[in-house]
Biotite code that builds the C-alpha atoms (Angstrom):
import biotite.structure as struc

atoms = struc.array([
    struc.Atom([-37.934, 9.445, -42.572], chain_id="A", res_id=1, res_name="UNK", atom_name="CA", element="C"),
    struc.Atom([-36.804, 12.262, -40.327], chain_id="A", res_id=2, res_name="UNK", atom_name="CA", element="C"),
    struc.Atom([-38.086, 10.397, -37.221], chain_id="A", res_id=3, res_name="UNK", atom_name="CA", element="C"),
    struc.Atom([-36.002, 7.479, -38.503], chain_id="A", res_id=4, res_name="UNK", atom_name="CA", element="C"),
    struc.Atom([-32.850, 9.625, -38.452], chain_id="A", res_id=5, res_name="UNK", atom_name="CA", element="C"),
    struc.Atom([-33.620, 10.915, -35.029], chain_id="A", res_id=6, res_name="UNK", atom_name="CA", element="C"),
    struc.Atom([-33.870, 7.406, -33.392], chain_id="A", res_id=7, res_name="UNK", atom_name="CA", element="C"),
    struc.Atom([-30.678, 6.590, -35.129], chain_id="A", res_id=8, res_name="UNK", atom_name="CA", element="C"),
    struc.Atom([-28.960, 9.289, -34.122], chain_id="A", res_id=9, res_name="UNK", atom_name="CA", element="C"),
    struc.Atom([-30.079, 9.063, -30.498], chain_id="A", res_id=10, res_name="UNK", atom_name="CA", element="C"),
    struc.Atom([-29.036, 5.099, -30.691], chain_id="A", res_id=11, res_name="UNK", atom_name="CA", element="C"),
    struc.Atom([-25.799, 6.269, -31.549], chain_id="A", res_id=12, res_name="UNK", atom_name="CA", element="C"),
    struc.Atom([-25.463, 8.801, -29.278], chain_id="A", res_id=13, res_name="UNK", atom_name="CA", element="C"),
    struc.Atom([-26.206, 6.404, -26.320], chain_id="A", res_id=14, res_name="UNK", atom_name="CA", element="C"),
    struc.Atom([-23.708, 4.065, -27.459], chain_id="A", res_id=15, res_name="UNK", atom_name="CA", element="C"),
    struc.Atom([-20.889, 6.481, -26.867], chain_id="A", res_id=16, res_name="UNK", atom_name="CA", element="C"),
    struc.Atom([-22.345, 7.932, -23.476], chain_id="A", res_id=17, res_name="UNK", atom_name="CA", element="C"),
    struc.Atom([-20.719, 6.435, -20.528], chain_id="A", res_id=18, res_name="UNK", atom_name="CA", element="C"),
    struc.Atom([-23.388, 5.648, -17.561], chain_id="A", res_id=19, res_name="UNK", atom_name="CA", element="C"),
    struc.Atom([-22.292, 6.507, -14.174], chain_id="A", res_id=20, res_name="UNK", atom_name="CA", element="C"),
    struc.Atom([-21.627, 3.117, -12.529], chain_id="A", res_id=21, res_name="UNK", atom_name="CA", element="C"),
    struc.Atom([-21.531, 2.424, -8.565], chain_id="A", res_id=22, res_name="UNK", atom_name="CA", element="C"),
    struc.Atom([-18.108, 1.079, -7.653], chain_id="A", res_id=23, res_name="UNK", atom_name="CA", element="C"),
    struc.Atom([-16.405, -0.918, -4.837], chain_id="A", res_id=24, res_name="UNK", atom_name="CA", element="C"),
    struc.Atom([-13.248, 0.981, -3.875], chain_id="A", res_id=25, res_name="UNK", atom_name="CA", element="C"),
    struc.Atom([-10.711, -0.909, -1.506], chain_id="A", res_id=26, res_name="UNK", atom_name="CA", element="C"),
    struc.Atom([-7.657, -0.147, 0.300], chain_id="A", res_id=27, res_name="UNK", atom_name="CA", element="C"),
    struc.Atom([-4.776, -2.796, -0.346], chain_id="A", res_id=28, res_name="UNK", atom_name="CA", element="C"),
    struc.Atom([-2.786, -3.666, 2.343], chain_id="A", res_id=29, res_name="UNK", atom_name="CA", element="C"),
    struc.Atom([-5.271, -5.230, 5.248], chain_id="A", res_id=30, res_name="UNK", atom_name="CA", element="C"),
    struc.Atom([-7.969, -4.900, 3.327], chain_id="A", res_id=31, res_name="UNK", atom_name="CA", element="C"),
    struc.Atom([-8.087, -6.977, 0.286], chain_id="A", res_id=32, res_name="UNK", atom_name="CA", element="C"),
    struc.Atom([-4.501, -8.745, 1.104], chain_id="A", res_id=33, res_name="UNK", atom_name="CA", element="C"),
    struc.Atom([-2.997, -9.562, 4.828], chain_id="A", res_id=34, res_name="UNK", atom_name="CA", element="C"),
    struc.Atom([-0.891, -6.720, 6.042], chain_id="A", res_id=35, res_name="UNK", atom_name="CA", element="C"),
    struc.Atom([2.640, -6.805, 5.908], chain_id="A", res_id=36, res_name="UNK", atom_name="CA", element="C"),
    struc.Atom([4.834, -3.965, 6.417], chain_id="A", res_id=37, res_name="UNK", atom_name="CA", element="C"),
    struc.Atom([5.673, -2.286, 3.493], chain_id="A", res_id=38, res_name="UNK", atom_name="CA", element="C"),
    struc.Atom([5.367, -5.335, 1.446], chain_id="A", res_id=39, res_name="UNK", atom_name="CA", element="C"),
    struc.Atom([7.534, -5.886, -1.677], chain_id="A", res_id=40, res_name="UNK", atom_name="CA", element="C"),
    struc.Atom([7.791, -9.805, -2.122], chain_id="A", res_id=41, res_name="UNK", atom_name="CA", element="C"),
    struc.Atom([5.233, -10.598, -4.180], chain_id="A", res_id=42, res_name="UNK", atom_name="CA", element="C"),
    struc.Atom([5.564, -14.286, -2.929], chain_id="A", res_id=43, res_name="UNK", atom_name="CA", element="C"),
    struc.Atom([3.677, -13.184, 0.341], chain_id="A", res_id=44, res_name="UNK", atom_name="CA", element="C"),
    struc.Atom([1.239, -11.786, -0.637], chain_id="A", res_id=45, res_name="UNK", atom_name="CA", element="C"),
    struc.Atom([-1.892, -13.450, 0.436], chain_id="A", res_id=46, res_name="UNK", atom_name="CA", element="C"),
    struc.Atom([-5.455, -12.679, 0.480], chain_id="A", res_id=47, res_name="UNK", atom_name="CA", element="C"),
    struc.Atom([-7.161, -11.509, 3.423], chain_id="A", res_id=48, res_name="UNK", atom_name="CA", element="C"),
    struc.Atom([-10.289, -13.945, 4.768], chain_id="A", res_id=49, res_name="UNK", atom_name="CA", element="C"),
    struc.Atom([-13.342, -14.153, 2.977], chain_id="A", res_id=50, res_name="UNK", atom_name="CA", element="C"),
    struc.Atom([-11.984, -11.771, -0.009], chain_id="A", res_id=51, res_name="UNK", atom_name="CA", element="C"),
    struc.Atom([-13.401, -13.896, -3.065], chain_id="A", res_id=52, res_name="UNK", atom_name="CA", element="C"),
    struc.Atom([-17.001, -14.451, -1.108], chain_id="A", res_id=53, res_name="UNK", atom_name="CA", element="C"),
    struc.Atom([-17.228, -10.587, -0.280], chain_id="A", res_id=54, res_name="UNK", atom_name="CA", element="C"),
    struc.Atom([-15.999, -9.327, -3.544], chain_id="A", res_id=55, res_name="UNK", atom_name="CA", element="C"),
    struc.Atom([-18.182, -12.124, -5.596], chain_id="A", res_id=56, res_name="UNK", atom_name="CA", element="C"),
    struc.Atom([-21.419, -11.106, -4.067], chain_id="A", res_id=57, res_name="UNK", atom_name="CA", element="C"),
    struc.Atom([-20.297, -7.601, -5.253], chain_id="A", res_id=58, res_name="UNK", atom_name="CA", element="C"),
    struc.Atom([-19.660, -8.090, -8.775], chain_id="A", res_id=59, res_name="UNK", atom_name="CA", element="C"),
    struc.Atom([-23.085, -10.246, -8.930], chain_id="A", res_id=60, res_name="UNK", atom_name="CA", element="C"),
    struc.Atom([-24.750, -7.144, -7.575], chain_id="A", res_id=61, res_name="UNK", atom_name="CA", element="C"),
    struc.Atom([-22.875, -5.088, -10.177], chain_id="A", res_id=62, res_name="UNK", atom_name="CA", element="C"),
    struc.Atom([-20.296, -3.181, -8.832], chain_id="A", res_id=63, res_name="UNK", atom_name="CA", element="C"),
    struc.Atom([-16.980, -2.317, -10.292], chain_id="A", res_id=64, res_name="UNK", atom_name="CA", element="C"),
    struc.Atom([-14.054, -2.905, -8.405], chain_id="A", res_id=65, res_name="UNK", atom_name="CA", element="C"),
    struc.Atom([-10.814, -0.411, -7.841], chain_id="A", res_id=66, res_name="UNK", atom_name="CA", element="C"),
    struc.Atom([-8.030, -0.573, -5.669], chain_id="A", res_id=67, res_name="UNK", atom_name="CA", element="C"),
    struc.Atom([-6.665, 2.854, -4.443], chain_id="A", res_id=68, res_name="UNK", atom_name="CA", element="C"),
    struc.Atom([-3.865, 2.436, -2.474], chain_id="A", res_id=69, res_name="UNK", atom_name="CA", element="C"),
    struc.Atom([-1.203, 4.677, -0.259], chain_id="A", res_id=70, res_name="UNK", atom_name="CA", element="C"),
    struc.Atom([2.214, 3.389, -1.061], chain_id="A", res_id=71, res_name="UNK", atom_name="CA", element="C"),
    struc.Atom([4.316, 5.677, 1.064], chain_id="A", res_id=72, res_name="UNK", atom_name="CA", element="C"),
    struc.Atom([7.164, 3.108, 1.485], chain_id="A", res_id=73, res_name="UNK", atom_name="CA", element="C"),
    struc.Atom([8.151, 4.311, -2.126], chain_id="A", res_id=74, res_name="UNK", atom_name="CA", element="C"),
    struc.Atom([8.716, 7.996, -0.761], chain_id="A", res_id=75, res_name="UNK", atom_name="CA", element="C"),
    struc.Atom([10.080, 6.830, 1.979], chain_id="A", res_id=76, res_name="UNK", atom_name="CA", element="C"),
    struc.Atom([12.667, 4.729, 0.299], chain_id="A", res_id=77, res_name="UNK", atom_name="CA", element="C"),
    struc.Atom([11.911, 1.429, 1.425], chain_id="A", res_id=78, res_name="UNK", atom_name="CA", element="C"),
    struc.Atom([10.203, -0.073, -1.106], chain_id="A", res_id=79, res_name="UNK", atom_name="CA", element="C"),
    struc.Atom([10.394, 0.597, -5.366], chain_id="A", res_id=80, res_name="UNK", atom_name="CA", element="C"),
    struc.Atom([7.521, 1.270, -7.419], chain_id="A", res_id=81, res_name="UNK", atom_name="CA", element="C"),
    struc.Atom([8.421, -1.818, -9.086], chain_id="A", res_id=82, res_name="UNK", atom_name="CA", element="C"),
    struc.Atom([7.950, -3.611, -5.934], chain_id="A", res_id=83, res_name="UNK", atom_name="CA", element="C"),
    struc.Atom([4.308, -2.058, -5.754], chain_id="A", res_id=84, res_name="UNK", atom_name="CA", element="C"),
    struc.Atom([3.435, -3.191, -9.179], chain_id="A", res_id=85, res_name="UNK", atom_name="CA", element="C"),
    struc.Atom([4.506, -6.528, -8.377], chain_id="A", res_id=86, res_name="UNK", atom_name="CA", element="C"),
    struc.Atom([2.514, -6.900, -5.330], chain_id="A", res_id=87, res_name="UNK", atom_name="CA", element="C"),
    struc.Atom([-0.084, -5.474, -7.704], chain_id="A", res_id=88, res_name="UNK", atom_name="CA", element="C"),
    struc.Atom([0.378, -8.341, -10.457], chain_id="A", res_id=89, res_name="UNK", atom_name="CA", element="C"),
    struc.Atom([0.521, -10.874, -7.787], chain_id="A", res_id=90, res_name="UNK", atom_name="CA", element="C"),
    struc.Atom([-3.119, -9.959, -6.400], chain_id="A", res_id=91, res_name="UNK", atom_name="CA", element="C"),
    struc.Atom([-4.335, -9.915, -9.560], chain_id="A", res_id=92, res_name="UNK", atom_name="CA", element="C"),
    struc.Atom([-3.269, -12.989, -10.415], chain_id="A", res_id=93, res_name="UNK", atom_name="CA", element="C"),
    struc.Atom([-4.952, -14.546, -7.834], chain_id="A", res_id=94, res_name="UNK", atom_name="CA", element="C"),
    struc.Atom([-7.957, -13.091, -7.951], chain_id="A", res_id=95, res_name="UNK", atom_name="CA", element="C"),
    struc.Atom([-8.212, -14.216, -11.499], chain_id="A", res_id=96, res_name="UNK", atom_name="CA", element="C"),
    struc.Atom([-8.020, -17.299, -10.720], chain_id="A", res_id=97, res_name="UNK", atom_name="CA", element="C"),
    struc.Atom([-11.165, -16.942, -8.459], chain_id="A", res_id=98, res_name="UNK", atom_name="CA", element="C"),
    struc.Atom([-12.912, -15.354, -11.299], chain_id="A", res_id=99, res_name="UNK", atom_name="CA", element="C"),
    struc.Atom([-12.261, -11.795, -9.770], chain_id="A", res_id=100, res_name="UNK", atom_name="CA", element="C"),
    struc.Atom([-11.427, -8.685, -11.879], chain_id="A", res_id=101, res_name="UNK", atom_name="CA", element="C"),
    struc.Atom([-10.226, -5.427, -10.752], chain_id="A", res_id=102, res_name="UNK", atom_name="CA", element="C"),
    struc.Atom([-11.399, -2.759, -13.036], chain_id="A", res_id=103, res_name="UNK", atom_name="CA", element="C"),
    struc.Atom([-8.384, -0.409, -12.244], chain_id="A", res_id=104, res_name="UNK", atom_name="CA", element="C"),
    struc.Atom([-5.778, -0.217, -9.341], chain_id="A", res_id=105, res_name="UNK", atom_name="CA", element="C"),
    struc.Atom([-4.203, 3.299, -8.347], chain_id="A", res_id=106, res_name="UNK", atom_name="CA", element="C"),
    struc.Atom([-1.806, 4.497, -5.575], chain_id="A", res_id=107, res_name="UNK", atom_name="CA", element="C"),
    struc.Atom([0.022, 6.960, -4.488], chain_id="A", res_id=108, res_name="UNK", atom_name="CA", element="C"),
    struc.Atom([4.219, 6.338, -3.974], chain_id="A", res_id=109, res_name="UNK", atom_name="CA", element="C"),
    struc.Atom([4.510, 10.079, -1.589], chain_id="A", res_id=110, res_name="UNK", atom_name="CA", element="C"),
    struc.Atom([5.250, 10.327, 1.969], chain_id="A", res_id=111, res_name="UNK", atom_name="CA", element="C"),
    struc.Atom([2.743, 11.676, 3.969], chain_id="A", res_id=112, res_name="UNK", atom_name="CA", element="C"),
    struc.Atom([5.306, 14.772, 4.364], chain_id="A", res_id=113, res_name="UNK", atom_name="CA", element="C"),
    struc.Atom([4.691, 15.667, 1.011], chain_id="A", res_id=114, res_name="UNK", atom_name="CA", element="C"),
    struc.Atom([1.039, 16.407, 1.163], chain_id="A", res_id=115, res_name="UNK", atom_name="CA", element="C"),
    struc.Atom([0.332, 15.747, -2.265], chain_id="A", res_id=116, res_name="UNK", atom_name="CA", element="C"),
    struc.Atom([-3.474, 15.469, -3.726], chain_id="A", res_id=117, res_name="UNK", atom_name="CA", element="C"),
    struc.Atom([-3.266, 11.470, -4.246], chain_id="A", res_id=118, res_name="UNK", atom_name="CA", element="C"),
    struc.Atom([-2.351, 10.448, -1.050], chain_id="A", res_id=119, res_name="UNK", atom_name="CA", element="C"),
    struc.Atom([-5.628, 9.179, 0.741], chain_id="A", res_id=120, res_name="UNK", atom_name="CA", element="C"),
    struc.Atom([-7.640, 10.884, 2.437], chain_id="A", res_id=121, res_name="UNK", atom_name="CA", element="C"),
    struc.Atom([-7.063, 13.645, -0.592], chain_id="A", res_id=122, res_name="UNK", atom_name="CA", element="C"),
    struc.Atom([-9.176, 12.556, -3.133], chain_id="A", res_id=123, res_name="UNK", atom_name="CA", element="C"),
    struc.Atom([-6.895, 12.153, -6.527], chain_id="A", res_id=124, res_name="UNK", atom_name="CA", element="C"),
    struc.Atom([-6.729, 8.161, -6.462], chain_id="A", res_id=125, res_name="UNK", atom_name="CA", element="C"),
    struc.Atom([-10.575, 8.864, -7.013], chain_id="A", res_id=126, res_name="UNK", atom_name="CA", element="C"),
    struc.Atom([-10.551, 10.980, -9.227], chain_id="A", res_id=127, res_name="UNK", atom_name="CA", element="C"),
    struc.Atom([-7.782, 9.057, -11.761], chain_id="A", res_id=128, res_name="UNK", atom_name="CA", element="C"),
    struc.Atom([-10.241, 6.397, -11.415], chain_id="A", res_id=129, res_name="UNK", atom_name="CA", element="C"),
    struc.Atom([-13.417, 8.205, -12.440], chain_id="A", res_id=130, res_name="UNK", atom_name="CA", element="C"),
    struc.Atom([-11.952, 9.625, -15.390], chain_id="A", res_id=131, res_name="UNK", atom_name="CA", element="C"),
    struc.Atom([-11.787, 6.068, -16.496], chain_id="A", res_id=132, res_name="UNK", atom_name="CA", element="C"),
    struc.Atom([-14.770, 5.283, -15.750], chain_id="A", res_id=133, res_name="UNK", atom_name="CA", element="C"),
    struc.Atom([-17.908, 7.413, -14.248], chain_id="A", res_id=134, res_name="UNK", atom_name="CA", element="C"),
    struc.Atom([-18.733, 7.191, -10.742], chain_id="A", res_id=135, res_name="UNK", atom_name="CA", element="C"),
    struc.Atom([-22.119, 7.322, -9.489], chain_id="A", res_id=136, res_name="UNK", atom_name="CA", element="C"),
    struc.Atom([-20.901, 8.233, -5.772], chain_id="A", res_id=137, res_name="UNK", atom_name="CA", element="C"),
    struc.Atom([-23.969, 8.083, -3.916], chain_id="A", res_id=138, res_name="UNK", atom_name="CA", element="C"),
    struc.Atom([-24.151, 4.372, -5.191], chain_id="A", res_id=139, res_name="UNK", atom_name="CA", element="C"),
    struc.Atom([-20.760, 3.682, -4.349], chain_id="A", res_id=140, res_name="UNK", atom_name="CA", element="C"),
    struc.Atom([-18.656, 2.205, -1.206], chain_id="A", res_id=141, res_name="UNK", atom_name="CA", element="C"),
    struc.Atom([-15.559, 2.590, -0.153], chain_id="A", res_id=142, res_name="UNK", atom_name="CA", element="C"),
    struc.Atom([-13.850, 0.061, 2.604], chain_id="A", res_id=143, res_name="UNK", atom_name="CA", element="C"),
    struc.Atom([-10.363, 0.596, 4.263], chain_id="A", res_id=144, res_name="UNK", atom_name="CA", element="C"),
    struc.Atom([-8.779, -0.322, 7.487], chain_id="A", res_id=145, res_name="UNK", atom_name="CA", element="C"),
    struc.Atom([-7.423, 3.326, 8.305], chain_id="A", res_id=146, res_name="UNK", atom_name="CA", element="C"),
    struc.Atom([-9.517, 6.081, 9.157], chain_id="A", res_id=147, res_name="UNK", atom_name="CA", element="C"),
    struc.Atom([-7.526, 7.713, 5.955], chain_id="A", res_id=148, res_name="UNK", atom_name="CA", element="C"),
    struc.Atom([-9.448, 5.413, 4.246], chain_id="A", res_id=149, res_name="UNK", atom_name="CA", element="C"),
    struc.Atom([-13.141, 5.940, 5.865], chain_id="A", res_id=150, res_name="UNK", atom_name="CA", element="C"),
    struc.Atom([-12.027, 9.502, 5.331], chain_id="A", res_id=151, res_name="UNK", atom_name="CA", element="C"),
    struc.Atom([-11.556, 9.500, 1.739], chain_id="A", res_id=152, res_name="UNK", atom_name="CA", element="C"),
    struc.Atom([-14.570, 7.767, 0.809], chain_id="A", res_id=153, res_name="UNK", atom_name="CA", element="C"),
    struc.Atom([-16.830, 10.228, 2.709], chain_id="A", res_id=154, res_name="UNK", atom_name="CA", element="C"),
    struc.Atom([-15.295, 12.977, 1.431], chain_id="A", res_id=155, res_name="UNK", atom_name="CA", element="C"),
    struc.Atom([-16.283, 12.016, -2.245], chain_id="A", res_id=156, res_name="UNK", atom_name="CA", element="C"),
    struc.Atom([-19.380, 11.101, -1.056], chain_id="A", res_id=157, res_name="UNK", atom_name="CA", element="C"),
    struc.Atom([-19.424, 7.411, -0.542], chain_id="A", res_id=158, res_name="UNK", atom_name="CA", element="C"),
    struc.Atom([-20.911, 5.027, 2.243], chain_id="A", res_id=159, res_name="UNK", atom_name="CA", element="C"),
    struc.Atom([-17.719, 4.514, 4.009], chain_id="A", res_id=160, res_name="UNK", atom_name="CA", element="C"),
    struc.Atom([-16.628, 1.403, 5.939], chain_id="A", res_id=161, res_name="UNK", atom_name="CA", element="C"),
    struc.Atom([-13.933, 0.020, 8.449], chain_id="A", res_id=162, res_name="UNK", atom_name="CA", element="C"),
    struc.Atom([-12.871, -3.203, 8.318], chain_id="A", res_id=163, res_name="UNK", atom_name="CA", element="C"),
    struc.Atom([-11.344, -4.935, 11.615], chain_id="A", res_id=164, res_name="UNK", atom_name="CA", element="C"),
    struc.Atom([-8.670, -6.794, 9.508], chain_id="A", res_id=165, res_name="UNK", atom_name="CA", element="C"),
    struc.Atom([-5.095, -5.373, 8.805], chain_id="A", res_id=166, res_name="UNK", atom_name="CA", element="C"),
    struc.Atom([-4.875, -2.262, 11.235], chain_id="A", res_id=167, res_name="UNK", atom_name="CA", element="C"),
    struc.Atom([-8.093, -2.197, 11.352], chain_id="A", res_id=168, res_name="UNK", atom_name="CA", element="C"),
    struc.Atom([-9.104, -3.539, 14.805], chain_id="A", res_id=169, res_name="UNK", atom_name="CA", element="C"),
    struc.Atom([-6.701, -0.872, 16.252], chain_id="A", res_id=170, res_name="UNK", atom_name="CA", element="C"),
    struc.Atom([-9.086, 2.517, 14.646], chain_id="A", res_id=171, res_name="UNK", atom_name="CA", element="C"),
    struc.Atom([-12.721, 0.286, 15.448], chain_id="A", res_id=172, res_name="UNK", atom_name="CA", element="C"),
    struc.Atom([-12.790, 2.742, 18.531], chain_id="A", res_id=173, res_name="UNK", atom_name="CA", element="C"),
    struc.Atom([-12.224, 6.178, 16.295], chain_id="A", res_id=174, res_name="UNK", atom_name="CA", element="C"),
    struc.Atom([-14.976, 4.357, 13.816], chain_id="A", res_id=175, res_name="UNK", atom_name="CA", element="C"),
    struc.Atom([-17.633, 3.701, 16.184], chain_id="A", res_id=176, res_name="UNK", atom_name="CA", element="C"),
    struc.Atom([-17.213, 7.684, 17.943], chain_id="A", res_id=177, res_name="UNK", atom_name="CA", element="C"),
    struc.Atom([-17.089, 8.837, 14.621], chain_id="A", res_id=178, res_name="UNK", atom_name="CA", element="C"),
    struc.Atom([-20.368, 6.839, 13.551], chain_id="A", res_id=179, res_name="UNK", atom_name="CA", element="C"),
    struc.Atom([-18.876, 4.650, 11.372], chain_id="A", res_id=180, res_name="UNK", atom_name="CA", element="C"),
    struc.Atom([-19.619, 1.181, 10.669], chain_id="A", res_id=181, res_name="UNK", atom_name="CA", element="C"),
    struc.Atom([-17.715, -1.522, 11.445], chain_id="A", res_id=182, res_name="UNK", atom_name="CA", element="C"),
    struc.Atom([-17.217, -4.826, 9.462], chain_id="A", res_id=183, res_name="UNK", atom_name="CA", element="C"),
    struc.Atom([-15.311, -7.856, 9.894], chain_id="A", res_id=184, res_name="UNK", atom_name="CA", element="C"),
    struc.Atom([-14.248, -8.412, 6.471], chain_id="A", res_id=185, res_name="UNK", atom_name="CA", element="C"),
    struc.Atom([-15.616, -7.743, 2.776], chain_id="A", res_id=186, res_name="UNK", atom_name="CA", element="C"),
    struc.Atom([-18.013, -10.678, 3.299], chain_id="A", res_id=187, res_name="UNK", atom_name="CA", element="C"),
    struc.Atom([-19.428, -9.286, 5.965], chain_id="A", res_id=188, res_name="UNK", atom_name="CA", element="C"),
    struc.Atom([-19.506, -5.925, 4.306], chain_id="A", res_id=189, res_name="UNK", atom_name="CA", element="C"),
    struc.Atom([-21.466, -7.417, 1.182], chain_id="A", res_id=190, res_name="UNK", atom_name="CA", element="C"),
    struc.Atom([-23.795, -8.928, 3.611], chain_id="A", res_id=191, res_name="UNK", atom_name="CA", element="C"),
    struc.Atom([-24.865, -5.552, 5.455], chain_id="A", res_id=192, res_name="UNK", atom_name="CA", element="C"),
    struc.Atom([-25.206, -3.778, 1.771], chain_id="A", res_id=193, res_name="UNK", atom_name="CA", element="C"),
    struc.Atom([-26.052, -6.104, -0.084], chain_id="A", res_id=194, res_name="UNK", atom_name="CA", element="C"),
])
């Protein structure tokens, strides 16, 4: 009887425990949609090359997806933070139509003048999205196309990539003297961890 109780209380116990999960986190702009500069038309937003394939392959392999994102056109007064959660809506909308989910999306809406802890590379977009869900960081990737990006990812621990679309191309020189890998898009990237 009393082992019994101990197996169901250890069942129930595990049921409420949250595993640590390896994620896929991704810049925004030029990463997982075609840059444009401080976007806020939700009408152009489009998705970069081989997006669906790359991000597929990842959620087959079990990864969960997160967008972390610097918004500074908000600080800077160029764009509205409804503007950013419109761009948002749009992406997600088509990605749902490929079958595509993104777990949880954060950004950050400050300037880089006001050196807040959000703003990539400071880690709170990472952190905001491991207190929804646990992060097993050593498992986990991060992919930008700004060394902010790269940055941020290795600083919580993450493989770190840099992908050539967006701005990309223009920081593949920084990457490769700083030892970091570059890919051509997430396809690409699922194919070299994958």
């Amino acid at each position: 009887m009393i082992m019994l109780l101990t197996i169901c209380i250890l069942v129930l116990l595990a049921g409420n425990l949250k595993l640590a999960q390896k994620h896929l986190f991704l810049d925004r702009d030029g990463t997982l949609i075609c840059e444009e500069h401080y976007l806020c038309d939700p009408a152009k937003v489009v998705l970069e090359r081989n997006v669906v394939k790359g991000l597929r392959r990842f959620v087959h392999a079990g990864y969960r997806l997160v967008v972390v994102s610097n918004q500074s056109g908000v600080g800077r007064g160029l764009i509205t933070e409804e503007d950013v959660l419109a761009v948002n809506t749009r992406v997600r909308q088509l990605l749902v139509y490929d079958q595509i989910s993104i777990s949880s999306w954060h950004y950050c809406i400050h300037s880089p003048s006001d050196q807040c802890a959000c703003r990539k590379p400071a880690p709170g977009l990472f952190q905001q999205a491991a207190a929804l869900y646990p992060v097993d960081w050593q498992s986990s990737v991060m992919v930008g196309d700004k060394p902010s990006d790269v940055r941020a990812g290795l600083t919580m621990g993450m493989r770190s990539y840099l992908v050539t679309t967006g701005y990309g191309l223009h920081h593949s020189d920084w990457a490769q003297s700083n030892n970091i890998q570059v890919v051509s898009c997430l396809c690409n990237l699922a194919e070299l961890i994958l």
